[in-house]
N, C-alpha and C positions, 0 to 999 in steps of 0.2 A: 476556264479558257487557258488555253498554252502556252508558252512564251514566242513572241515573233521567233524564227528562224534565223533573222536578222542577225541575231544571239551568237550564233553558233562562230560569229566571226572572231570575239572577242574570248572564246577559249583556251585559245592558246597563251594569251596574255595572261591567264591563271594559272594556267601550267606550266610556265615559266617563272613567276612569283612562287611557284611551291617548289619547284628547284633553289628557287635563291635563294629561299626562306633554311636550307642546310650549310647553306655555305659557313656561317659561325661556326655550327657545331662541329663542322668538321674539321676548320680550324683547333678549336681548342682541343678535339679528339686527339690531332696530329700531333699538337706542343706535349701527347703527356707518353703520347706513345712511338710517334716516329717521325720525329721533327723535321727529319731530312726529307722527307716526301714534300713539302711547303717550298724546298727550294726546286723542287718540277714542278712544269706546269702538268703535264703530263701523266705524272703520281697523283699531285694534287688533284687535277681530274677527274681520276679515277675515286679515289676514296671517297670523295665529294658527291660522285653519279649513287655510289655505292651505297652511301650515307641515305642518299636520296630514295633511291630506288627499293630499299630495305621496308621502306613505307610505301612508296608510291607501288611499285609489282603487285601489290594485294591492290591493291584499289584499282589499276589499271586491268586487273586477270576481274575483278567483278564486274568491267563493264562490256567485258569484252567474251566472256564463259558461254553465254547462250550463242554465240556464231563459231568459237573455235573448238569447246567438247565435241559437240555435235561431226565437225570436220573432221579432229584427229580421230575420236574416239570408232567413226565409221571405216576409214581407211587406212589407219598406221598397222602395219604388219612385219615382221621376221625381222631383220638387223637395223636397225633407226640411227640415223645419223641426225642428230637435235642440235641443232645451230644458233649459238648464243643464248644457254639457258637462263644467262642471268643466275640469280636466288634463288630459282626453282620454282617459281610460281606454275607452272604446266608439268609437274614432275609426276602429279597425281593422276593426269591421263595415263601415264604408262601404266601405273597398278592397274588401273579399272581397265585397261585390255590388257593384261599381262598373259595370257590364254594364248593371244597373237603376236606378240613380242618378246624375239629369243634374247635379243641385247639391244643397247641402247648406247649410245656414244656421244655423252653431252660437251661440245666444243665451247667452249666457255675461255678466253684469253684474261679477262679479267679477275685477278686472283681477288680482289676486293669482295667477288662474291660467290667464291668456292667455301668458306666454313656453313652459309644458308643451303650453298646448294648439296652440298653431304650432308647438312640435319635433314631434310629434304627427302633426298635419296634413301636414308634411312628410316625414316618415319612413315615412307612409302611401303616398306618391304620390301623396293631394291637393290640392296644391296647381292653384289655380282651380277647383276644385270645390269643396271645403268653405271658406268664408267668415265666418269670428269675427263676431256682432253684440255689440257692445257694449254692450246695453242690456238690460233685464230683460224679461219677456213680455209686461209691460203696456204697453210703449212700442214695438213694432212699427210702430206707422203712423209714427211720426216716423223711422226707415230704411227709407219706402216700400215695407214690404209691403202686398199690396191685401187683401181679400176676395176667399175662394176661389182663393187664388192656389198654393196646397200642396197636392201629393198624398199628401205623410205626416208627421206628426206622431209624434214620440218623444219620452217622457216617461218617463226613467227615475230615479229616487228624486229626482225634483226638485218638484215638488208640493207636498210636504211644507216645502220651504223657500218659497217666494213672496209675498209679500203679497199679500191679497187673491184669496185660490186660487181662491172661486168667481168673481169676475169677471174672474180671466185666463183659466180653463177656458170661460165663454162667450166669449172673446175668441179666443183660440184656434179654437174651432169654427167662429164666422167667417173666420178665415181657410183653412179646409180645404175643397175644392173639394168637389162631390157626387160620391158614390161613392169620396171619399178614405177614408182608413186611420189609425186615429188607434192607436200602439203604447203600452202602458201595461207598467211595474214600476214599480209604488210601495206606499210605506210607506201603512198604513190603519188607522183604530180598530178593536182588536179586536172579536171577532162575540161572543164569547165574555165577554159585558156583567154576566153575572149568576156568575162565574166569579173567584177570587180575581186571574185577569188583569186582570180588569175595572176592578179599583182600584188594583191597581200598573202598570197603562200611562199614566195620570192622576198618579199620584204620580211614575212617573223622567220624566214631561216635563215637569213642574215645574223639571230642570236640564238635561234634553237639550238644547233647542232656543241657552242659551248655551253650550252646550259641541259643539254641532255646528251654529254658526253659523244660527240659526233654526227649526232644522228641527223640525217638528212634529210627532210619531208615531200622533196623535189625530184626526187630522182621517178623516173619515168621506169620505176621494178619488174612491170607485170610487160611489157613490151621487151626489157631486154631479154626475161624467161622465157619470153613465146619465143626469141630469137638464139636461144641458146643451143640448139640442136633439134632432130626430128623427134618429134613427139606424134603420139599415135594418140594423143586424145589431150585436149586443154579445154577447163570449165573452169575459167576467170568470172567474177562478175564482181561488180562494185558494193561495199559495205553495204548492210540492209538499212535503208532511208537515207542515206547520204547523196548530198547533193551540192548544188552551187553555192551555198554557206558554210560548206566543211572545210576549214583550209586544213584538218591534217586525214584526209578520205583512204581508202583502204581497197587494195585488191585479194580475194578471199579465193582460195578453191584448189583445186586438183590439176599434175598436168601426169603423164604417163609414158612414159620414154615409149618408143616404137620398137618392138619385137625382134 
């Protein structure tokens, strides 16, 4: 017999305890290596999610592998524009289509997890194809990408972290050529609004977003995407079995800029 459903409410308050559970070590990491990061919050932060997420990105890419290879690994094609790689946990789909994929362009702002993401990259056999951008998704033009210059766009549980999501998601679509492929897994407000979900995905991100470095569970992603320009084809649909116990549920799928 299965566990109630019921369950699923109470997930997040483990995933939250396992962010908090680095907080020490990143402390004492900081006193031996760069003490000055402790007097930001904002440094500290960062080395903290970094800390975290060093562990938690494998864990999180096994439960989540049988819904995203399957996605990227059908559709990513010719110049890829990959948004917030993190450590590199997804860096292995590129090898396994490297056949279809001429470059790769991992935007990554956080330098706390650019040394994972070059072992990564290398470990893969991409190096010269995949290429670390330093900067966040709003600062593209200033490392000379053009408009229209990307034939795919991967966006996977990064969304949810960016400032100013609907003005990077129309920035973004500018840059995606016609007839490109824009790949989506991300975190999304539940649908389930009038539902006792409805008010506890509001209430744990009141602490999720400092305890996993910004990230926002609430934001309603998959709607502002559909709204970000014309698109010739969008195949949205909701996480496979998620429902009105999921308080952190997922929009998965494909949209296709119009010709």
């Amino acid at each position: 017999m299965g566990l109630p459903p019921q369950l699923n409410l109470l997930r997040p308050l483990l995933l939250l305890s396992y962010s908090a559970s680095y907080i020490p070590i990143t402390i004492l990491r900081l006193l031996t290596s760069s003490p000055s990061k402790l007097l930001s919050w904002s440094s500290f932060q960062h080395a903290w999610f970094g800390n975290f997420w060093s562990w938690f990105g494998g864990v999180s890419r096994g439960s989540a592998a049988a819904t995203v290879s399957p996605l990227v690994r059908a559709n990513v094609s010719g110049v890829v524009l990959d948004i917030g790689p993190g450590s590199g946990e997804w860096v292995y789909l590129y090898a396994a289509t490297a056949h279809k994929v001429t470059k790769v362009y991992g935007v990554e702002p956080n330098p706390e997890h650019h040394a994972a993401l070059k072992r990564r990259v290398e470990a893969a056999g991409l190096k010269g194809i995949y290429e670390i951008l330093p900067v966040g998704a709003q600062d593209l033009r200033s490392v000379g990408l053009e408009p229209e210059s990307i034939d795919t766009i991967v966006t996977l549980q990064t969304l949810c972290s960016c400032p100013g999501p609907q003005d990077i998601i129309k920035s973004l679509y500018s840059c995606l050529k016609t007839g490109g492929t824009w790949l989506v897994y991300e975190h999304v407000k539940t649908k389930y609004s009038s539902e006792f979900v409805g008010y506890w995905q509001p209430f744990v991100n009141l602490l999720w977003p400092t305890f996993f470095d910004g990230c926002d569970i609430t934001r309603p992603t998959d709607k502002w995407l559909r709204e970000a320009g014309d698109w010739e084809e969008v195949s949205l649909r909701e996480g496979e079995g998620e429902g009105p116990y999921d308080t952190i549920p997922h929009s998965l799928g494909t949209l296709i800029k119009r010709r």
